[in-house]
N, C-alpha and C positions, 0 to 999 in steps of 0.2 A: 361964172364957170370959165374954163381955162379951154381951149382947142381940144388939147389932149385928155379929156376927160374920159371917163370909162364910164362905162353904163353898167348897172347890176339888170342877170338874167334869169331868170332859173327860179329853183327853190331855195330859197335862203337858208332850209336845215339841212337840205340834200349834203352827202359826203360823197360825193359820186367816185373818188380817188380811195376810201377808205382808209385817211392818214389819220381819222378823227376829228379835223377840225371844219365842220360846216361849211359851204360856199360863201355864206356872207363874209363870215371870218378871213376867206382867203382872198375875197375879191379886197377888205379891206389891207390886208397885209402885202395884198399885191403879188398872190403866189398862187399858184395853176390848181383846179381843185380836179386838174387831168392826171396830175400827174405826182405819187404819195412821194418822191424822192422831194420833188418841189417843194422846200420847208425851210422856215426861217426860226428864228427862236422868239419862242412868244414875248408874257410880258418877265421881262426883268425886276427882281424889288430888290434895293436895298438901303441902309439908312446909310446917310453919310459920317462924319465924326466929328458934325453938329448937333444927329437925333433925328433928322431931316429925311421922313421915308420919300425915295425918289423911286418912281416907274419908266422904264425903258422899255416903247412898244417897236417891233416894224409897223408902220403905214405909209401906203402907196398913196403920193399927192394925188393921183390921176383919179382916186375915189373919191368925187366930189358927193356922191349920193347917199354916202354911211357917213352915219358919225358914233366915235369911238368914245366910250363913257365909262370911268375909271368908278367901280364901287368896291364897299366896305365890309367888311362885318365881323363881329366878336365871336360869333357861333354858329356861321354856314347856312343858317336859317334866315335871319333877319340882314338885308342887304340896304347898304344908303350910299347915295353917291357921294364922291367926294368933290370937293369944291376944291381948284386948284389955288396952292398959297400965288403961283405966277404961272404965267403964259408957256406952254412948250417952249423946250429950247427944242428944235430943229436940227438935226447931222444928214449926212449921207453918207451909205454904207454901201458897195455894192451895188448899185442902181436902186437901192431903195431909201425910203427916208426911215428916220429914228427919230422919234418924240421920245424926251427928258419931262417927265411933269411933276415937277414937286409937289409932295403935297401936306407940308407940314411938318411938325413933330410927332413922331410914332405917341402915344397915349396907349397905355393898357400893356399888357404880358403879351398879348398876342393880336396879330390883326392879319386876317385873309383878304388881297386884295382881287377881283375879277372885271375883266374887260366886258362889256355888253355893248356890241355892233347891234346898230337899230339903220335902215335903209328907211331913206327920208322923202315926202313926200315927193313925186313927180314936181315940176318947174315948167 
């Protein structure tokens, strides 16, 4: 872990701001779950003009305690994680960071991507 680490508190479904997006989600993205203006843009998809669906998340380095987990699925019902083709590419935007995660060639007519925040054993 790093100095500046952040610690998750609270209820991890709580919306205590009522912007929608749960506390764990916020504490990963790195944005106030005090305050509903405090809002980043979720996750981003798009293919590039190889075929190459790419996800652009906000995450706060200082959440050493979440970890952010890209899944799949063809019909909103059946969910699988994806296996990155390469490692995040890393930006900063803002005072926050941007993960790039490629993850392959698009396959199929349609694919639903969704982020699932899991808070990780105590250390």
């Amino acid at each position: 872990g790093t100095d500046d680490a952040l610690t998750f508190v609270g209820d991890p479904s709580r919306d205590e701001d009522g912007d929608g997006r749960p506390a764990l989600l916020e504490h990963f993205q790195g944005t106030s779950d005090a305050d509903p203006r405090d809002r980043l843009q979720g996750l981003v998809v798009r293919v590039d003009d190889r075929g190459v669906l790419l996800v652009t998340m906000p995450r706060d380095a200082g959440a050493e305690d979440v970890r952010g987990d890209l899944e799949v699925s063809d019909d909103l019902l059946n969910w699988v994680p994806l296996a990155e083709a390469d490692g995040p590419a890393v930006s900063s935007d803002g005072g926050y960071t941007l993960e790039t995660r490629s993850l392959g060639t698009l396959v199929g007519p349609r694919r639903f991507v969704r982020l699932r925040v899991t808070l990780l054993p105590a250390k």
